[in-house]
mmCIF file of the C-alpha atoms, coordinates in Angstrom:
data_MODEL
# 
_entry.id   MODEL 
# 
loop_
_atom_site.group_PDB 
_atom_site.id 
_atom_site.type_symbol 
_atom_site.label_atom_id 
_atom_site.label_alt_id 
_atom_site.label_comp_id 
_atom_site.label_asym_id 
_atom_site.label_entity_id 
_atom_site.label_seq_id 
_atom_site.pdbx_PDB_ins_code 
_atom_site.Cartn_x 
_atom_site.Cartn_y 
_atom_site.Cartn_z 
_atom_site.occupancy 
_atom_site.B_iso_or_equiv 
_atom_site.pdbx_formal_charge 
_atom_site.auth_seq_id 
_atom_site.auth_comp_id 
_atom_site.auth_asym_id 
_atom_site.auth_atom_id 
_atom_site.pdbx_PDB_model_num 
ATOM 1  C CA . UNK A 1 1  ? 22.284  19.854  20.823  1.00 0.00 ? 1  UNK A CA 1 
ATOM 2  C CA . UNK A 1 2  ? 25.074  18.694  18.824  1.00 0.00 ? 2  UNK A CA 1 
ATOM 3  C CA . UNK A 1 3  ? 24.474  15.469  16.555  1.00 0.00 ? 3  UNK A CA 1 
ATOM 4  C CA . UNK A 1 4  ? 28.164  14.771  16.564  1.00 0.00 ? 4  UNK A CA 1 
ATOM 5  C CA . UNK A 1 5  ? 28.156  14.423  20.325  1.00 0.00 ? 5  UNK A CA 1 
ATOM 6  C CA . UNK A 1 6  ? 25.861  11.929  20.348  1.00 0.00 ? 6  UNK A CA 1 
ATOM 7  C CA . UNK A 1 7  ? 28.056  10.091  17.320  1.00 0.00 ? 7  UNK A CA 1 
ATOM 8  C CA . UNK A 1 8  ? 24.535  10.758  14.884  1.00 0.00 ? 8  UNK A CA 1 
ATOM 9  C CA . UNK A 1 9  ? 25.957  11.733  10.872  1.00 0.00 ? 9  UNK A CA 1 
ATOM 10 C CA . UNK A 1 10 ? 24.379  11.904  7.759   1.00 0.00 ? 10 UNK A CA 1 
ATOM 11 C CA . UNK A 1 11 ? 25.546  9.092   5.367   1.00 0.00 ? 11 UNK A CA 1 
ATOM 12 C CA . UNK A 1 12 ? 26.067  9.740   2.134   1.00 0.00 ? 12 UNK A CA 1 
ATOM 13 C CA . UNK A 1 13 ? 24.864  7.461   -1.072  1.00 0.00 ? 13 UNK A CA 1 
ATOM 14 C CA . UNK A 1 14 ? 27.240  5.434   -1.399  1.00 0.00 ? 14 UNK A CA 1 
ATOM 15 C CA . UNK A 1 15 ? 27.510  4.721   2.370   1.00 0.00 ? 15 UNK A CA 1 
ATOM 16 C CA . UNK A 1 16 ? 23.895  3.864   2.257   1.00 0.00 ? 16 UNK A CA 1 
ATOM 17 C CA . UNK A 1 17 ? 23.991  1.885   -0.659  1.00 0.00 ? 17 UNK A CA 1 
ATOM 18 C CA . UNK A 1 18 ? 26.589  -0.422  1.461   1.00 0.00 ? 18 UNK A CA 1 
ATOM 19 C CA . UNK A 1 19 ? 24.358  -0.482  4.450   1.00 0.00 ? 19 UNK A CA 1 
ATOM 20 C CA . UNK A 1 20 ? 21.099  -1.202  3.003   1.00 0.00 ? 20 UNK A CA 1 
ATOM 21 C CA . UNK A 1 21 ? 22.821  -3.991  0.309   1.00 0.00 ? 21 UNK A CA 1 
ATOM 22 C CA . UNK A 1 22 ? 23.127  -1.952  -3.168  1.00 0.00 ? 22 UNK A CA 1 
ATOM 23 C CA . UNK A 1 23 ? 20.477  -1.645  -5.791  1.00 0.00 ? 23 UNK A CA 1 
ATOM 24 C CA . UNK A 1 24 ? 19.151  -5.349  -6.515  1.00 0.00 ? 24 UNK A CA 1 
ATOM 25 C CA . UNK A 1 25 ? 17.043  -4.971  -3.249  1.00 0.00 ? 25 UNK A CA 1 
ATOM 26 C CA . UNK A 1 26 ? 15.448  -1.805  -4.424  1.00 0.00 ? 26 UNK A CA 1 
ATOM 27 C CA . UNK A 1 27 ? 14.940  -3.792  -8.296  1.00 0.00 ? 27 UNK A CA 1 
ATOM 28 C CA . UNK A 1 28 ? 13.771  -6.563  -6.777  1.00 0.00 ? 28 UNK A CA 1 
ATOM 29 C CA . UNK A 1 29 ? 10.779  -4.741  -4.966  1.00 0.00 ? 29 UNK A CA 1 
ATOM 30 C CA . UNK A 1 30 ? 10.153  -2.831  -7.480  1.00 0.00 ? 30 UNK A CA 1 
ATOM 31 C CA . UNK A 1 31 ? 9.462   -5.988  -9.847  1.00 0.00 ? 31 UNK A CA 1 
ATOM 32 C CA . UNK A 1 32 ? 7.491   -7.693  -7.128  1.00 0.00 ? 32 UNK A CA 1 
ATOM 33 C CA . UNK A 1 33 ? 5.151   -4.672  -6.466  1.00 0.00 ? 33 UNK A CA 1 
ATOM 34 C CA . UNK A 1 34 ? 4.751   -4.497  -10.081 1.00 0.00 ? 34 UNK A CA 1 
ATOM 35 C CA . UNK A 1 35 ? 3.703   -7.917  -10.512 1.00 0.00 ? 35 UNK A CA 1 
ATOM 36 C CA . UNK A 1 36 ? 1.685   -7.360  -8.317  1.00 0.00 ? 36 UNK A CA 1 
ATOM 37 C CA . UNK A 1 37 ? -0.097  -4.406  -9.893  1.00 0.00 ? 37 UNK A CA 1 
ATOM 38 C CA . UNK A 1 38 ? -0.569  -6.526  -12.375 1.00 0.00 ? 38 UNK A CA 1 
ATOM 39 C CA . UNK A 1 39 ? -1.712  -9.856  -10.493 1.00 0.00 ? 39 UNK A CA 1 
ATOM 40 C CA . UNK A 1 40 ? -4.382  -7.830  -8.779  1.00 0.00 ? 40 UNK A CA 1 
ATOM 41 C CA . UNK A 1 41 ? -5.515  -5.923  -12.071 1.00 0.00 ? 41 UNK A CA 1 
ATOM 42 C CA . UNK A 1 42 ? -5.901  -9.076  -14.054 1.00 0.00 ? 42 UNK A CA 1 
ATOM 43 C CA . UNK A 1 43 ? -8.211  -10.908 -10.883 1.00 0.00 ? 43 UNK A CA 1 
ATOM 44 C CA . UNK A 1 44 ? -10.214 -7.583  -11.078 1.00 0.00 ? 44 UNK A CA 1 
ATOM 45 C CA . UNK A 1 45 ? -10.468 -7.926  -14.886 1.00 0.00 ? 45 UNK A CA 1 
ATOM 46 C CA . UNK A 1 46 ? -11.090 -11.537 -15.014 1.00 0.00 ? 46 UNK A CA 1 
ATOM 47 C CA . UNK A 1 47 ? -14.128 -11.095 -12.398 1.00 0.00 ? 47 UNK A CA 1 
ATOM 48 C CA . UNK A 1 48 ? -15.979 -8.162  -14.152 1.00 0.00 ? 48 UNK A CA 1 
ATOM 49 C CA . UNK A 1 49 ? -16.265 -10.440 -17.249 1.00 0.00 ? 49 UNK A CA 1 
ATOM 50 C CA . UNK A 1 50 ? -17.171 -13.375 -16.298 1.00 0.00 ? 50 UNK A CA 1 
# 
């Protein structure tokens, strides 16, 4: 089966990139899934001590 007939290609980065709406997307969740990391770490901590 040929992928071309069936008008399926790879994309390259920057193609991608322009789909999926650069970088800041990709920041952006990284920052929130950090946060919260750190959210859920603090509740944790907060509840052993006290």
């Amino acid at each position: 089966m040929n992928l071309e007939e069936l008008n399926l290609v790879e994309l390259n980065v920057q193609e991608i990139l322009e789909i999926e709406g650069g970088i800041l997307p990709a920041i952006l969740a990284a920052v929130e899934i950090a946060g919260a990391c750190y959210a859920a770490g603090y509740a944790v901590g907060y509840f052993m001590s006290h």
